[in-house]
C-alpha positions as CSV (number, residue, x, y, z in Angstrom):
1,X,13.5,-4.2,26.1
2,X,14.1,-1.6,23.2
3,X,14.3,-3.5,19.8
4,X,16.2,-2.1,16.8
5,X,16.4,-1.9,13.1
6,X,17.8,-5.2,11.6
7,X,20.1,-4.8,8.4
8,X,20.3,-8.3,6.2
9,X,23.0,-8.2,4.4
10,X,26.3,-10.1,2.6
11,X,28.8,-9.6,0.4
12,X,28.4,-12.4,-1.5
13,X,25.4,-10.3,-2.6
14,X,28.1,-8.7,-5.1
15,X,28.9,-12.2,-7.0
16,X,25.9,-11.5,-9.5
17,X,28.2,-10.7,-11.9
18,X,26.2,-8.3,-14.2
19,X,28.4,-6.3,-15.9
20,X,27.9,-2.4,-17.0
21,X,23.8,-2.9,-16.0
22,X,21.9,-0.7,-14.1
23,X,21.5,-3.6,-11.9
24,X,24.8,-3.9,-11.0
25,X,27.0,-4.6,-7.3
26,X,28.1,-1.0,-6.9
27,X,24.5,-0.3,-5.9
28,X,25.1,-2.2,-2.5
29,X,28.8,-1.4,-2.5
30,X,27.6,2.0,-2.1
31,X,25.1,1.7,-0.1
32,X,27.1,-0.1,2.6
33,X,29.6,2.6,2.3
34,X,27.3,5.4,3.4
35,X,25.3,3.1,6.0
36,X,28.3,1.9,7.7
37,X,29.3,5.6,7.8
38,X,26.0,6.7,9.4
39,X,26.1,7.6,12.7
40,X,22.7,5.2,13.5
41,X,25.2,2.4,11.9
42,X,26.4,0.6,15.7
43,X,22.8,1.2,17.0
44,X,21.4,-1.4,13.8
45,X,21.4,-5.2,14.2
46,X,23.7,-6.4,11.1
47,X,22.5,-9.9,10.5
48,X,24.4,-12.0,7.5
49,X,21.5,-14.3,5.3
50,X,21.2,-18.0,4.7
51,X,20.4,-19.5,1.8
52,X,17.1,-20.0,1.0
53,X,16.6,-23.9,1.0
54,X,15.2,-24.7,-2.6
55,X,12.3,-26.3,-0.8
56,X,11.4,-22.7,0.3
57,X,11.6,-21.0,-3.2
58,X,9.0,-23.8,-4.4
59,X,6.3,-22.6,-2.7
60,X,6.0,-20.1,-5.6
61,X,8.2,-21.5,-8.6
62,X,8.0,-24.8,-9.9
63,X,11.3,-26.9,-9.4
64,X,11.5,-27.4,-13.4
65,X,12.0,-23.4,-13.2
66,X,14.5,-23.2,-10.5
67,X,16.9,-26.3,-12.4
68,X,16.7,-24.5,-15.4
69,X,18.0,-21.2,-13.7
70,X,20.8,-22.9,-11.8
71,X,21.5,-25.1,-15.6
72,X,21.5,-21.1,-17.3
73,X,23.9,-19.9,-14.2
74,X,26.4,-23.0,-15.0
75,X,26.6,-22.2,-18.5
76,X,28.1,-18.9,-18.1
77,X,27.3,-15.5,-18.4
78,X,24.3,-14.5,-20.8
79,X,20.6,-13.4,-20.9
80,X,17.4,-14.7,-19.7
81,X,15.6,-12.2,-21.6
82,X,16.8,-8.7,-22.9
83,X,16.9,-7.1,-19.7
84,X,17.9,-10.0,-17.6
85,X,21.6,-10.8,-17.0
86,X,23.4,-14.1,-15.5
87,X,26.5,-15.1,-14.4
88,X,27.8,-18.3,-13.3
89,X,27.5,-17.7,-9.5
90,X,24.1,-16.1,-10.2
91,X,22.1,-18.7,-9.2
92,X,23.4,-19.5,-5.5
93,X,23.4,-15.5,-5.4
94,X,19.8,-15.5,-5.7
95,X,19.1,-18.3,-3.4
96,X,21.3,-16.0,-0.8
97,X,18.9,-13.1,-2.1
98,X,15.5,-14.9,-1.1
99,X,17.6,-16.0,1.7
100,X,17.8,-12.7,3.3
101,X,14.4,-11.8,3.0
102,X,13.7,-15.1,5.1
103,X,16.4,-14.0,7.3
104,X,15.0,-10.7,8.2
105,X,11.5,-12.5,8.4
106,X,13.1,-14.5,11.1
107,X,14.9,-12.1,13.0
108,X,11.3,-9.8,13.4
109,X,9.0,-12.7,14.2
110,X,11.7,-14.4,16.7
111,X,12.3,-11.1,18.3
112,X,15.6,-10.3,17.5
113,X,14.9,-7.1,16.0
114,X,11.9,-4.7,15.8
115,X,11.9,-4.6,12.5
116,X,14.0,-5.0,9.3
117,X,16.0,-4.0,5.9
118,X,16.7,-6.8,3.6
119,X,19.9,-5.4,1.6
120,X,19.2,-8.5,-1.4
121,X,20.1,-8.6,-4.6
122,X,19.3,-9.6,-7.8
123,X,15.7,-8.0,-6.8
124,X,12.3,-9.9,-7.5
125,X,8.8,-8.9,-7.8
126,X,9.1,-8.8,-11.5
127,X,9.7,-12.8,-11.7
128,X,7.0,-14.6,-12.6
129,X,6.6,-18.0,-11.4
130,X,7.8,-19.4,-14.5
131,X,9.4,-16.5,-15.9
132,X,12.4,-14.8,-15.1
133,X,12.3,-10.8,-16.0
134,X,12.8,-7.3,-15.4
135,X,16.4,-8.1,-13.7
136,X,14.6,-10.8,-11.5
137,X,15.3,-14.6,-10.8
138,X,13.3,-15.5,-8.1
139,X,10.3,-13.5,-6.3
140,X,11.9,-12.7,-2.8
141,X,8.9,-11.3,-1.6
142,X,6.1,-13.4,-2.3
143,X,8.5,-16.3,-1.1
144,X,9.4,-14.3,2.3
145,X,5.3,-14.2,1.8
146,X,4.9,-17.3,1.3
147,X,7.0,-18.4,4.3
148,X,5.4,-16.4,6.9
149,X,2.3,-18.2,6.2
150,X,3.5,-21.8,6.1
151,X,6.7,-21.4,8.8
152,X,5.0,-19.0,11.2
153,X,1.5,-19.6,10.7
154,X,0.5,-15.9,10.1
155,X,-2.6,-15.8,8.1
156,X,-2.9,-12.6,6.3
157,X,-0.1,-10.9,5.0
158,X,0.4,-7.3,3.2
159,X,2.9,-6.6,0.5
160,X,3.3,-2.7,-0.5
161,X,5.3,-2.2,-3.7
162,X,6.5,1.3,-4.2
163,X,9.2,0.2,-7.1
164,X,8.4,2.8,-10.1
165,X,8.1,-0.2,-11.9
166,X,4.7,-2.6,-11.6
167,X,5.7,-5.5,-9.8
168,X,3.7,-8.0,-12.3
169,X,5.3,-11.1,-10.8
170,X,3.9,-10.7,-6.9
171,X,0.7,-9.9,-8.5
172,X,0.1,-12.7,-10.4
173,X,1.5,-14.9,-7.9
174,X,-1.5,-13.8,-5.2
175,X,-4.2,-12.4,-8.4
176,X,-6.4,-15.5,-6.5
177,X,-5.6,-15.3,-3.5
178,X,-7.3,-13.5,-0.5
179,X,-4.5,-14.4,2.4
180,X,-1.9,-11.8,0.5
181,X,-3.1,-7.7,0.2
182,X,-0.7,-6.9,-2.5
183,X,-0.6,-2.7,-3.0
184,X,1.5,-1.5,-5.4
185,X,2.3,2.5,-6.7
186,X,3.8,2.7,-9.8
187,X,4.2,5.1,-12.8
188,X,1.8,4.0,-15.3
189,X,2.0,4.0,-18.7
190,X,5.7,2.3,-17.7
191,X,7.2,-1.0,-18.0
192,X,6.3,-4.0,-18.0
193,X,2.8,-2.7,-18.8
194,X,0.4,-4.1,-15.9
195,X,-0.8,-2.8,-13.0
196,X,-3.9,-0.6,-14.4
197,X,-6.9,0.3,-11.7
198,X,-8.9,-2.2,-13.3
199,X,-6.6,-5.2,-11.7
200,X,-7.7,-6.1,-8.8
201,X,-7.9,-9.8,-8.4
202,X,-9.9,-12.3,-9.5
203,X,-12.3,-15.1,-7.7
204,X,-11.6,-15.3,-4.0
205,X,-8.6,-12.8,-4.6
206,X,-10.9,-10.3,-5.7
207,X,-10.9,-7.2,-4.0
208,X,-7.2,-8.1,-2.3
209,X,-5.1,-7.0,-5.5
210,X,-5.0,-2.6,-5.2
211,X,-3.0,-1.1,-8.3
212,X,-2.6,2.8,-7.8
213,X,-0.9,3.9,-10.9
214,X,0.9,7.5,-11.2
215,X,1.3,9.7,-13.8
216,X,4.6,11.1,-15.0
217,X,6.0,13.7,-12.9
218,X,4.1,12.6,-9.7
219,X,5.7,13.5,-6.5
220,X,5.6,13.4,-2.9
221,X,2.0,15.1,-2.1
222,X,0.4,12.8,-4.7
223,X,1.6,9.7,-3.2
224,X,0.9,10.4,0.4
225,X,-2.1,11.3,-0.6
226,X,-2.2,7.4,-2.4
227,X,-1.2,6.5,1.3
228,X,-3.8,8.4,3.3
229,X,-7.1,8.1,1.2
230,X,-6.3,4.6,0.1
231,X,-3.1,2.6,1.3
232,X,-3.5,2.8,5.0
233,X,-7.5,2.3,5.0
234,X,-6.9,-1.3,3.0
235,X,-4.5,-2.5,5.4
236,X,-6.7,-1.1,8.3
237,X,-10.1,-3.0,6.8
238,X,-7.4,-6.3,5.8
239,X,-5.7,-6.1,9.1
240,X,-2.3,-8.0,8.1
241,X,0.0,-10.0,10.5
242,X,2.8,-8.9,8.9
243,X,4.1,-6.1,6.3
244,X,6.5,-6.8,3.4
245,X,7.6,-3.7,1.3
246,X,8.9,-4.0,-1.7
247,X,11.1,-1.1,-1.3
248,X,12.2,0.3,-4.9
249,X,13.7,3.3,-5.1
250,X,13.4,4.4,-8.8
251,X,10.9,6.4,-8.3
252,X,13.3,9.4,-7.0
253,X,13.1,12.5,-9.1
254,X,16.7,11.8,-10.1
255,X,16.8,8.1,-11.2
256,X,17.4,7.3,-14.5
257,X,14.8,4.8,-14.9
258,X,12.0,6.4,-13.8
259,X,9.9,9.7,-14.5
260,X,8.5,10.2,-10.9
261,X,9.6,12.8,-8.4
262,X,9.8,12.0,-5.1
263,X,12.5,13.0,-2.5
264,X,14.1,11.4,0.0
265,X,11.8,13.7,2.5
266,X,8.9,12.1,0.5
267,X,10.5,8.3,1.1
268,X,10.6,9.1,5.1
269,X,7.6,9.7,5.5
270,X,5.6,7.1,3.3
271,X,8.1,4.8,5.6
272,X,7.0,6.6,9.0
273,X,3.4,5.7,7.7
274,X,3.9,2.3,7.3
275,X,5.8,2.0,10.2
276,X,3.1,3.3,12.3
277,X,0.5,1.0,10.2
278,X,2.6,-2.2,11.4
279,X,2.8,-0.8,15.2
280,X,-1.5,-0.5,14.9
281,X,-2.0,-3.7,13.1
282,X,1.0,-6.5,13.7
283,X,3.3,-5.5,16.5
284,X,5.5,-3.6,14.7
285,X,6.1,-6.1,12.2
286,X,7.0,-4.7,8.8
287,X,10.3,-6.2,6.7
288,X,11.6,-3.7,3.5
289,X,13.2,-5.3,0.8
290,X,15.4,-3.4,-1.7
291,X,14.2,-3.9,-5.2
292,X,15.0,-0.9,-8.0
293,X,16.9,2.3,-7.3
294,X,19.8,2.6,-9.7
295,X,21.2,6.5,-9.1
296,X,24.4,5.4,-7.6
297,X,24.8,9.2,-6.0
298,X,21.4,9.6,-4.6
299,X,20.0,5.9,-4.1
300,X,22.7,5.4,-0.8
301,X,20.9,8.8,0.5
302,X,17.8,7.4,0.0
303,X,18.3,4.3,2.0
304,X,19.9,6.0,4.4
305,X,17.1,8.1,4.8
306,X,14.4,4.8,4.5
307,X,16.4,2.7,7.5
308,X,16.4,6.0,9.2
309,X,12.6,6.1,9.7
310,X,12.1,1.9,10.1
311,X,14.6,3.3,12.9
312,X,13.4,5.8,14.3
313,X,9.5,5.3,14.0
314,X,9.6,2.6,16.4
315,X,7.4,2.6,19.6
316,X,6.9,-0.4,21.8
317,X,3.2,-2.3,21.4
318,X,2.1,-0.8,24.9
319,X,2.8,2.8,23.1
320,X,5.1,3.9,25.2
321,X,7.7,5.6,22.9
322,X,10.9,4.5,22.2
323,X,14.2,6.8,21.8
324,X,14.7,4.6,18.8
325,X,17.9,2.7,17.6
């Protein structure tokens, strides 16, 4: 049977209350808008999240850290650090947030979808596991991460991180550990600082941490080129049961946030290359989850574009091809 493109999403997502941020709810307000306007929009499994039991979001933040989060939330709106902005309902919002990466874990393993597009916010791989930062509560990723291993016993999983920014947080939560690949491409000199070639893990972990930082003004040759001479060999020698992308989209030449170029043409076809890594190396199994993108006219292209090729790229595990969803 021909499996499709899940879409995780609610609009509860939208109670994060963040005011005039860059991080703010029109960025999924818009991008539902031009999805649900997309022709491929009826041929996409819509699935709404759960939220994630706190039991869950332990397995890489301490509880101390997640009660004083939901104590921060219930006092009202403010500032976890400069950069970092709560609301009263932010709290359960990013419970919802991990929750939908869960969600769309579920729905790929179970075989409800082929694979999936976790529409979350507020995003995560900046939080640390005792430190909220860089707009991010809780690390959605290395939880969904996390979860895979210890709900459906897959051993090895892969995290790419395109976000322009480093994601500093998923690092440091796997820097040890040799069960998680984390890749990330990020412009470098750029904030928060980390992510330099020289990071690449440490004891066991060594060797399974693979920063490939980008210049300035870096586009779409330079980073399929950081997909074909290094990217998709690491996940071929690793060999991962499951792909988690850490799908930022600041790193289009028109964000405000970023200084890198690529395209939306450029964004297709690093996703039609993962894609095609997941249907060699774990059944198809790959699960994008939004993290930066804050162009509010270009970044609902973008996705557009991103589900497009999750969609379209499909083939069944026998090889056969598919006439996609």
């Amino acid at each position: 049977m021909e499996q499709k493109t899940a879409i995780i999403y609610d609009d509860d997502y939208l109670r994060h209350d963040t005011g005039p941020h860059p991080e703010n709810g029109d960025r999924l307000r818009r991008i539902m808008e031009v999805l649900s306007s997309d022709p491929m929009w009826n041929d996409l499994v819509v699935v709404k999240p759960r939220k994630a039991p706190v039991a869950c979001v332990e397995y890489v933040h301490p509880i101390e850290y997640i009660r004083g989060i939901d104590q921060a939330c219930q006092q009202g709106r403010g500032f976890l650090d400069a950069d970092t902005v709560i609301s009263p309902h932010s709290y359960w919002v990013a419970l919802l947030a991990v929750g939908g990466v869960l969600t769309a874990i579920d729905v790929v393993l179970n075989g409800r979808a082929a694979n999936a597009m976790a529409l979350v916010r507020p995003p995560g791989h900046h939080a640390e596991p005792e430190r909220a930062m860089g707009f991010c509560l809780f690390n959605n990723v290395a939880i969904g991460a996390r979860y895979a291993q210890k709900r459906h016993d897959l051993s090895r999983v892969a995290i790419i991180d395109w976000d322009v920014h480093h994601g500093n947080g998923t690092q440091r939560i796997f820097y040890s550990d040799p069960s998680v690949l984390y890749i990330s491409l990020h412009q470098y000199p750029h904030y928060p600082g980390t992510g330099s070639r020289g990071e690449e893990g440490v004891g066991e972990g060594r060797g399974y941490t693979l920063n490939l930082p980008m210049q300035a003004g870096s586009g779409d040759d330079e980073y399929i080129a950081a997909f074909e001479e290094s990217i998709l060999p690491r996940v071929e020698t690793f060999k991962p049961h499951i792909i988690l992308l850490s799908a930022g989209f600041d790193g289009h030449q028109d964000d405000p946030l970023g200084g890198i170029g690529l395209t939306d043409e450029g964004y297709a076809k690093m996703t039609d290359l993962l894609v095609q890594a997941s249907i060699q190396h774990c059944e198809g199994r790959i699960v994008s989850v939004l993290e930066g993108g804050y162009n509010l006219a270009t970044l609902p292209r973008t996705l557009v574009t991103h589900v497009r090729a999750l969609s379209a790229s499909q083939t069944r595990v026998d090889g056969s091809p598919s006439n996609g969803a």
